[in-house]
C-alpha positions, 0 to 999 in steps of 0.5 A: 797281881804285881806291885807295878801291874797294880800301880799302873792300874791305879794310874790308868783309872786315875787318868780316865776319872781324871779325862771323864772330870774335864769331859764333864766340865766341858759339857757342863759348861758350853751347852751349845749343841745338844748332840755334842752335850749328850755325846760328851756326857756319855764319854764323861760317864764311861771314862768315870766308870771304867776309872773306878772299874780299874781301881776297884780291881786293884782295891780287890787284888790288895784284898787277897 
């Protein structure tokens, strides 16, 4: 992998932990309606995991 394709990963997967932190918040912190608390949960939940899917792709590229 590249040196840029391997920092733009890294900023990709900091951009969606960083959207999936403030989605979490925001449903934490305004449980008004539970069909937009549990939708927003499950966006928090898979802007977090693909964040860390891109940068443990980039941890493993750095391996080899």
């Amino acid at each position: 992998m590249s040196r840029e394709r391997s920092i733009g990963f890294w900023v990709i997967g900091a951009v969606c932990i960083l959207f999936g932190a403030m989605f979490a918040g925001s449903t934490a912190a305004a449980w008004s309606n539970s069909t937009s608390s549990i939708i927003g949960t499950a966006l928090a939940f898979f802007l977090i995991l693909i964040g860390g899917m891109f940068w443990i792709t980039v941890a493993i590229a750095h391996l080899e």
